[in-house]
C-alpha positions in Angstrom: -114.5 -1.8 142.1 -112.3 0.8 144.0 -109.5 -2.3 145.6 -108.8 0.7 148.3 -111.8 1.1 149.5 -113.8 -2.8 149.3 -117.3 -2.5 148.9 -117.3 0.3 146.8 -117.8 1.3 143.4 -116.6 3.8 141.5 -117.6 5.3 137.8 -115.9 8.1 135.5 -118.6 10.6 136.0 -118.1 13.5 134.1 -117.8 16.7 136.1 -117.8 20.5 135.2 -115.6 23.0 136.8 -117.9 26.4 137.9 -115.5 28.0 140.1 -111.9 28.1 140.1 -108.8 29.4 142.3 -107.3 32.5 140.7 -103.8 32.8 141.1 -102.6 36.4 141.8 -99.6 37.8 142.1 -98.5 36.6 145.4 -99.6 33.4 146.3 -100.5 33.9 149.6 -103.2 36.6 148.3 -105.0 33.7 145.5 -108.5 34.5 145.2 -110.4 30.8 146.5 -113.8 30.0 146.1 -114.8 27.4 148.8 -118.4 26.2 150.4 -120.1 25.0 147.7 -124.4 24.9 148.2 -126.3 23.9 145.0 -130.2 24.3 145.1 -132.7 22.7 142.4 -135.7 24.4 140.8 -137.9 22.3 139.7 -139.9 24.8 137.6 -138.0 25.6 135.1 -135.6 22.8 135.1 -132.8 24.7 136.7 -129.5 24.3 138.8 -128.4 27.3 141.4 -125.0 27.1 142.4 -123.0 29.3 145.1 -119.9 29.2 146.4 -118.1 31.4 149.3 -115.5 33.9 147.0 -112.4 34.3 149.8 -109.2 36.6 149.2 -107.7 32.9 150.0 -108.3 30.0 151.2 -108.2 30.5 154.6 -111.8 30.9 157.1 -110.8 34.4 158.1 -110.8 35.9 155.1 -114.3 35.7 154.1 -115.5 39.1 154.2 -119.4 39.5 155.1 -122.8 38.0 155.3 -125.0 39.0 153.2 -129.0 37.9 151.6 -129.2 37.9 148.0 -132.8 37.3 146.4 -134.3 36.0 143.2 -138.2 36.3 142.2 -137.2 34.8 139.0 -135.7 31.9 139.7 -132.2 33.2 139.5 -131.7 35.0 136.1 -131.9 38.9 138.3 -130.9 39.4 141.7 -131.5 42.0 144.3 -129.4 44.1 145.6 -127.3 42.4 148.2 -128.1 43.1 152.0 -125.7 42.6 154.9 -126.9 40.7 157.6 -124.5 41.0 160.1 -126.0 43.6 162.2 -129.3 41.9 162.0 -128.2 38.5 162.9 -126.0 39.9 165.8 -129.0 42.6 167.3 -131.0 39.7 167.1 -129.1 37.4 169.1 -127.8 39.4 171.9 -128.5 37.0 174.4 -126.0 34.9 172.9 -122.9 36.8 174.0 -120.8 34.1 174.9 -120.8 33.2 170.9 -117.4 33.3 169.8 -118.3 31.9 166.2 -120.9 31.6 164.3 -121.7 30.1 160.7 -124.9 29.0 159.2 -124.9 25.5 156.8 -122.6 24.8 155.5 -125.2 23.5 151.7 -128.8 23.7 151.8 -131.5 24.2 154.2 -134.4 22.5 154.2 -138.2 23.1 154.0 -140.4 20.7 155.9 -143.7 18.8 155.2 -145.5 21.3 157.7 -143.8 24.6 155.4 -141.2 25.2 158.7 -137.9 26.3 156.8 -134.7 24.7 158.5 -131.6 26.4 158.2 -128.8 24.1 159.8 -125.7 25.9 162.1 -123.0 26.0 164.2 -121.2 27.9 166.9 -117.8 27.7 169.0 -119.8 29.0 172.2 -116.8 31.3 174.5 -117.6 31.7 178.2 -113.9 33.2 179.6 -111.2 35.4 177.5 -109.0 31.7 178.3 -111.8 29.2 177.2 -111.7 26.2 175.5 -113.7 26.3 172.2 -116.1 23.4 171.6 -118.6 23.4 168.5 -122.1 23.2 168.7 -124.7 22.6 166.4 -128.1 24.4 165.7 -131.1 25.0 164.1 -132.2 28.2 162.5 -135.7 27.7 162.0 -139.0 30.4 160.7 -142.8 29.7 160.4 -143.4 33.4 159.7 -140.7 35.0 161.2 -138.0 32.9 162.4 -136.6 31.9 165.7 -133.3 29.9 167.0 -133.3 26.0 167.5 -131.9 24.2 170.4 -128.3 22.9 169.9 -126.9 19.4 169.4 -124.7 18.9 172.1 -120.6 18.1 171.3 -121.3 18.5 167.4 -120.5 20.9 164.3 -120.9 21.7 161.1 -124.3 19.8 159.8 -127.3 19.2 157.4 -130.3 18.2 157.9 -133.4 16.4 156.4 -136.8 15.7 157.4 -137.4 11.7 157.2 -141.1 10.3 156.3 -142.0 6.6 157.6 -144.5 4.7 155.3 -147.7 6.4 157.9 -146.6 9.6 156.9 -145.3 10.0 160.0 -142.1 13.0 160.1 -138.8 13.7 162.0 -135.9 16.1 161.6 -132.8 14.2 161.0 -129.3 15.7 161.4 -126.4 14.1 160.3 -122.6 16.4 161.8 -119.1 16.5 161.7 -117.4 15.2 164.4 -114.1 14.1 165.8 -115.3 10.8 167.5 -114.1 9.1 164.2 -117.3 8.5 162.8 -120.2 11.1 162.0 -122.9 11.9 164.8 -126.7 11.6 163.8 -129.4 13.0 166.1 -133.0 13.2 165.9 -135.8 15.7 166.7 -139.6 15.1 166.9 -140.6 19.0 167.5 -139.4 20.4 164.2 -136.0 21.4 165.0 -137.3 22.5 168.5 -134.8 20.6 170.0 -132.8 17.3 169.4 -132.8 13.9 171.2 -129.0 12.9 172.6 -126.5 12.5 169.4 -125.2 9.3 168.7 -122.3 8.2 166.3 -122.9 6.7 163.0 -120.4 3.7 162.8 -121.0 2.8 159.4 -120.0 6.5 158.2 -116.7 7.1 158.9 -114.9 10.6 160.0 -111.5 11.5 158.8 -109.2 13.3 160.9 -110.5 16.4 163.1 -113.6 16.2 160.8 -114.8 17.0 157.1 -118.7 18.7 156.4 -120.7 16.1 154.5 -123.8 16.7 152.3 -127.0 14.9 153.5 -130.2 14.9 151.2 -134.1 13.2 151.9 -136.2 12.0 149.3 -139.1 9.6 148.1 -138.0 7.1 145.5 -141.6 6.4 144.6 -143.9 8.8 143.9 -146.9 6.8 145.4 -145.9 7.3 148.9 -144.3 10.1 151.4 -141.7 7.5 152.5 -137.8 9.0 152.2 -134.7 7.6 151.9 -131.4 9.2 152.6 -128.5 10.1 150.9 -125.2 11.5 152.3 -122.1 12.8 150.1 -118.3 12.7 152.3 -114.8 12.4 151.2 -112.2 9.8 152.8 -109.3 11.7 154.6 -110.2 14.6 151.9 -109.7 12.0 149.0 -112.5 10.4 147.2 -115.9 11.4 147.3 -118.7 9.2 147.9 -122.5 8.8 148.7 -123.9 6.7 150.8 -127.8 5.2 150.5 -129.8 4.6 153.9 -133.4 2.9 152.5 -134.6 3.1 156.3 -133.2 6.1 158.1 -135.2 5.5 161.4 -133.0 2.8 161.7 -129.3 4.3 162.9 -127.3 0.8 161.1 -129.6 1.4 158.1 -126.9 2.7 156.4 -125.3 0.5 152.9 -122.3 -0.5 153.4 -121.4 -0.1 150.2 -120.8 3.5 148.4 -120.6 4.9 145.0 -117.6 7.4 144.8 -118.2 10.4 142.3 -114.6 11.9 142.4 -111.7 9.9 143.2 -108.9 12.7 143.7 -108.6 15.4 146.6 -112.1 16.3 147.7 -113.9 18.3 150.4 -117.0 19.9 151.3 -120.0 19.1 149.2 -124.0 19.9 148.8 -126.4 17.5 147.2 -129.3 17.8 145.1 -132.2 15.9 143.7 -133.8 16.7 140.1 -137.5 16.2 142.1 -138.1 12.4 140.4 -136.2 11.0 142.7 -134.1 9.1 140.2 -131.6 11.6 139.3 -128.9 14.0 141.3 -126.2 16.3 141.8 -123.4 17.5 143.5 -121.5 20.6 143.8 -118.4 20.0 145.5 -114.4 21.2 146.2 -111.8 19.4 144.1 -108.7 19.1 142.4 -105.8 17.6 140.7 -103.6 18.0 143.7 -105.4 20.4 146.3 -108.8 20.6 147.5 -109.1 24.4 147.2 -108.4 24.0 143.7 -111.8 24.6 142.7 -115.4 23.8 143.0 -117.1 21.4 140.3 -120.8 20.1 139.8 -121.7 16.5 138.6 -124.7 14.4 137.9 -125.7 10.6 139.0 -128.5 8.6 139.2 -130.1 6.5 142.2 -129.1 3.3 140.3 -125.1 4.3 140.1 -125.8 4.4 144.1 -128.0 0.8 144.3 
């Protein structure tokens, strides 16, 4: 039992460094590798990891955006495609954009085949304006479309949630600075959102810190999800969180397993497709967050 942090638990789970900071010869120019997504493919048994590779560790020096493809499940890639001009030409209407960033971690494919792809944006309306996040969906049936946004939130995941009649909603979970996390649900898809609330059994730190949220059936004889969600404390301790009914918005544990106990940030979860076993690829280190990204494996019983 962690004595800082009563109700939870903590286990030495062992974890393996995949990306690391790469000191250079100035330190302000030290090549950083930060938001970590981690994907799961289930036929071949296989972890995909990415990270964002930056000149260092701060936002504005990550370079482009760019599409990179697999048809083989990761061992060859395309050849890389900037999206930039497409995603701007597309979105012209949205002038008033002052930034924009997709996830951060996975997106999500829902029961009906619509692909979710979670985001946000610091919407500008004067050259003296106040920014203010907002979250978003990125959503495609065929060939893709713009959500609504989630009023007063930012960075986010999402999750589709299945009651015991098979019945679906689109769940997001986003950072805040309320001093908790804000949870808001849609019944169109990702169409649009019903009014955000805050989540007073998951506590924010600070101005805010992206967590990792993740659906999933522990028993294979019925669509019914659970949820799990993956956050640091004041960007120390990693832990996940289990919510057995997330239709209900105090269904969350109260107690949580933590999975790294030193400096921690961002994270992205994944599930091996039994519902038994996961993962996380998440920022951490001895003495600094930015120290490097690292991927470890728990089970659903460390959590319960």
């Amino acid at each position: 039992m962690d004595k800082t942090h009563p109700g939870s638990k903590s286990r030495p789970f062992p974890i393996t460094t995949l990306f690391k900071q790469e000191p250079q010869k100035s330190e302000k120019m030290q090549v950083t590798y930060r938001i970590p997504a981690l994907i799961y493919i289930s036929d071949n048994q296989t972890f995909l990891a990415f990270a964002e590779k930056r000149k260092t560790a701060d936002d504005s020096d990550a370079d482009v955006l760019v599409m990179i493809t697999s048809k083989d499940t990761g061992k060859t890639w395309s050849d890389i495609t900037d999206l930039m001009a497409d995603v701007i030409g597309e979105q012209e209407k949205e002038k008033d954009w002052a930034t924009f960033a997709v996830g951060p971690g996975h997106g999500v494919q829902m029961k009906s085949g619509r692909l979710i792809i979670s985001a946000y944006v610091y919407p500008c309306h004067s050259l003296n304006c106040k920014l203010t996040s907002r979250a978003f969906t990125f959503y495609s049936d065929d060939k893709g479309n713009l959500g609504k946004r989630v009023d007063g939130e930012s960075e986010c995941q999402m999750a589709e949630i299945i009651d015991d009649k098979g019945n679906g909603k689109l769940y997001c979970n986003a950072r805040s600075i309320s001093g908790y996390r804000v949870e808001a649900l849609s019944e169109s898809n990702g169409d649009a959102f019903d009014k955000p609330s805050s989540a007073h059994k998951l506590t924010e730190t600070g101005h805010g810190c992206q967590g990792s949220v993740l659906s999933f059936a522990p028993d294979r004889a019925t669509e019914k999800t659970w949820l799990l969600y993956c956050h640091p404390s004041k960007r120390m301790c990693l832990a996940v969180y289990l919510n057995k009914s997330p239709w209900d918005p105090s269904g969350w544990d109260d107690r949580k397993l933590i999975i790294y106990g030193g400096p921690s940030g961002y994270s992205d979860l994944a599930h091996c497709g039994d519902g038994k076993h996961f993962a996380c690829l998440m920022e951490c280190g001895e003495i600094k967050v930015t120290e490097g990204i690292a991927f470890v494996l728990f089970k659903l019983s460390d959590v319960i």
